[in-house]
TORRO-793229 format. One record per residue (C-alpha): residue number from 1; residue in three letters; y, z, x. Coordinates in Angstrom, 1 decimal. Layout:
BEGIN
REC;seq;type;py;pz;px
REC;NUM;ALA;Y;Z;X
...
END
This chain:
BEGIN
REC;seq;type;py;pz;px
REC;1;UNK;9.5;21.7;4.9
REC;2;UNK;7.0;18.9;5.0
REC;3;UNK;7.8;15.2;5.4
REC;4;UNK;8.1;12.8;2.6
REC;5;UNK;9.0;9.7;4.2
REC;6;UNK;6.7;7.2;5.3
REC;7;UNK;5.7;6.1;9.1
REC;8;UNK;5.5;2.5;9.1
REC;9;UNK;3.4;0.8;11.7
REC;10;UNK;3.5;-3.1;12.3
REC;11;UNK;0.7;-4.3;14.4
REC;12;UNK;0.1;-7.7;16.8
REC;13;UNK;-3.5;-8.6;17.8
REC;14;UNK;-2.5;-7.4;21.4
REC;15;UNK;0.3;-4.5;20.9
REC;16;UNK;2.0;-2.6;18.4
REC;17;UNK;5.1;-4.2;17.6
REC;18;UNK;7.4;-1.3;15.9
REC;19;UNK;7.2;1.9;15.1
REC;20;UNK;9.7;3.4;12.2
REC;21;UNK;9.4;6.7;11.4
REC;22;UNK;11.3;8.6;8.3
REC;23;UNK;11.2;5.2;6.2
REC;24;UNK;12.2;5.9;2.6
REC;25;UNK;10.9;2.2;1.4
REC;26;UNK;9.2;-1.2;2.3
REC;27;UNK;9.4;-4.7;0.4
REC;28;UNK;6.5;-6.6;1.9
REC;29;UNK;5.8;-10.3;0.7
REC;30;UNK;2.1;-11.1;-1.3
REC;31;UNK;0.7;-14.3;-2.4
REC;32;UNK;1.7;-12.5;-5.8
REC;33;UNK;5.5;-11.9;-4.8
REC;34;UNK;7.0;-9.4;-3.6
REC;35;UNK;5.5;-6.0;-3.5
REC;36;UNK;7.7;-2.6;-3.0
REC;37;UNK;6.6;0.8;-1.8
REC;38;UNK;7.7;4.2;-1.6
REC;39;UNK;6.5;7.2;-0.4
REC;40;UNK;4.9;8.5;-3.6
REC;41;UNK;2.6;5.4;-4.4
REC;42;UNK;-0.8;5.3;-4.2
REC;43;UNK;-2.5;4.5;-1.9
REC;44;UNK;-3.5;0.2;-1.4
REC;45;UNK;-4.1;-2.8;0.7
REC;46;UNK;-2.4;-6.0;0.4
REC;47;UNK;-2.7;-9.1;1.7
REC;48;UNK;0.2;-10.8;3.1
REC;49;UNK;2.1;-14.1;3.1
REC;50;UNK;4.9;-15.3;5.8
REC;51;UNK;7.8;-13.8;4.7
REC;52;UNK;10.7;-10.9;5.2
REC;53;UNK;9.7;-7.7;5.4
REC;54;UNK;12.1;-5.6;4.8
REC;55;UNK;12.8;-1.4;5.3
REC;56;UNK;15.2;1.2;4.9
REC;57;UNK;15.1;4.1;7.8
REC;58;UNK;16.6;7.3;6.3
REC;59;UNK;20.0;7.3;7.3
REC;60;UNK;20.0;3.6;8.5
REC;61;UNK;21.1;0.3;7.0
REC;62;UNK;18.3;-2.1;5.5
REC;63;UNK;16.2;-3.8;8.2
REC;64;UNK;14.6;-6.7;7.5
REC;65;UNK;11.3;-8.4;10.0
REC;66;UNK;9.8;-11.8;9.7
REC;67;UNK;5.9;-11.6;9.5
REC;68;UNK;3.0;-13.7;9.4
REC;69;UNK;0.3;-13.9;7.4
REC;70;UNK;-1.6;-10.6;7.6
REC;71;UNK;-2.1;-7.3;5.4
REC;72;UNK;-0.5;-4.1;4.2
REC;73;UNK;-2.5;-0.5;4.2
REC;74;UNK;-1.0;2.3;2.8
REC;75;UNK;-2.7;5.3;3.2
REC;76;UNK;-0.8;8.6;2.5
REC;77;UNK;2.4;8.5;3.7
REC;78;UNK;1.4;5.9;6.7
REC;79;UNK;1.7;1.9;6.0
REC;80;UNK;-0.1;-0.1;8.5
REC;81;UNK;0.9;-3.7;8.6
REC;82;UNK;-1.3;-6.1;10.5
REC;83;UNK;0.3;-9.5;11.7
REC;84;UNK;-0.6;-12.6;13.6
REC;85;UNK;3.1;-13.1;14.7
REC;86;UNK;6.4;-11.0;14.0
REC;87;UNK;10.3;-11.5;14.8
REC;88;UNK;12.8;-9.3;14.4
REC;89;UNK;16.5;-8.5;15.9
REC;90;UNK;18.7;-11.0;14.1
REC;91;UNK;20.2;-11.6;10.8
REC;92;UNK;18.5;-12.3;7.7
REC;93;UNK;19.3;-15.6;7.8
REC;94;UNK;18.4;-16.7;11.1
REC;95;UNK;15.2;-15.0;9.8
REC;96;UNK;14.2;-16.9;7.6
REC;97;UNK;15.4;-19.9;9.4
REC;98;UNK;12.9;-19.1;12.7
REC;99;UNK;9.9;-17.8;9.8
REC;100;UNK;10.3;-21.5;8.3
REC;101;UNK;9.6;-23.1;11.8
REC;102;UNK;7.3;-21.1;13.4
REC;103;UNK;4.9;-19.1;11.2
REC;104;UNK;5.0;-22.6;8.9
REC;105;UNK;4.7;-24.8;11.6
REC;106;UNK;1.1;-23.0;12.8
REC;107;UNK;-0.4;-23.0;9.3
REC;108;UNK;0.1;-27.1;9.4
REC;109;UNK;-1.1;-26.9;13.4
REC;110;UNK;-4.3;-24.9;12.3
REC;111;UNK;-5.0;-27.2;9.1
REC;112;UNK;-5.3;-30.0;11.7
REC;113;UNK;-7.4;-28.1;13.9
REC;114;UNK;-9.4;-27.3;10.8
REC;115;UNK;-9.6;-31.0;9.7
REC;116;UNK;-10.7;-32.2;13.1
REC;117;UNK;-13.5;-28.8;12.9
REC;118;UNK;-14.5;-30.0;9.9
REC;119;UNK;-14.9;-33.2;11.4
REC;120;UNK;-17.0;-32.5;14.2
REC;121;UNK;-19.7;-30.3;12.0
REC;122;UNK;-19.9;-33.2;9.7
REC;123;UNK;-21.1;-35.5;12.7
REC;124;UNK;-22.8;-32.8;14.1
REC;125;UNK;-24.9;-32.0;10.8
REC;126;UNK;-25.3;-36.3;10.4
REC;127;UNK;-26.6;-36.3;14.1
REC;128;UNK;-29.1;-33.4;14.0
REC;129;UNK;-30.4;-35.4;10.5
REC;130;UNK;-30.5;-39.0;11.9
REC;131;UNK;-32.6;-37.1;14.9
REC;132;UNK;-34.7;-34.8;12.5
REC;133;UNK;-35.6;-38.5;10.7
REC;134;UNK;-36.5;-40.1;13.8
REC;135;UNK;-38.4;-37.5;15.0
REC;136;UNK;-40.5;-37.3;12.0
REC;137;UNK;-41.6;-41.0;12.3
REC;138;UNK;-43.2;-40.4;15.4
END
């Protein structure tokens, strides 16, 4: 009899995080809201926000892991999810609680680092001007 439950794959820059097999359903979080699958949808990408992701492993209880910012491929009866950063192995709410100060706390970190980027080109860019104008009045 073939399999109709999905593999689910969640994926770190450096390693593969966890591997479910058998999973009847996902609930991953968009920038649109929340977005369910099951093993007969077709096939999509999504884009991801911070938030719970959240499982059920035939003949298992509900699991649920915080992700980062990242995306969702389903192909066939394989999901791929590719994250920045992922927790899992406590309770929902202590989820959310660690998603709130970590993944939340790097988007504000990498705005500043943005900023000051943003910054730098800006002088850069007014420097290589101020030079091309002196150069030109040799």
């Amino acid at each position: 009899m073939p399999t109709t439950l999905m593999t689910l794959k969640i994926l770190l820059p450096y390693k593969v995080f966890s591997q479910q097999q058998q999973v009847k359903s996902i609930v991953a979080m968009t920038h649109d809201g929340a977005m369910g699958i099951l093993p007969h949808r077709l096939d999509c990408v999504a884009a991801l926000s911070a938030g719970i992701l959240a499982f059920v492993v035939e003949g298992k209880e509900e699991a649920y892991v915080a992700v980062d910012e990242g995306i969702l491929v389903k192909t066939g009866l394989e999901v791929l999810v590719s994250v920045r950063n992922a927790m899992a192995g406590m309770g929902l709410d202590k989820l959310r609680e660690a998603l709130e100060q970590e993944f939340i706390q790097l988007d504000a970190q990498e705005q500043k680092v943005r900023a000051v980027l943003a910054k730098m080109e800006g002088g850069l860019i007014r420097r290589l001007a101020a030079f091309e104008q002196d150069k030109s009045l040799l």
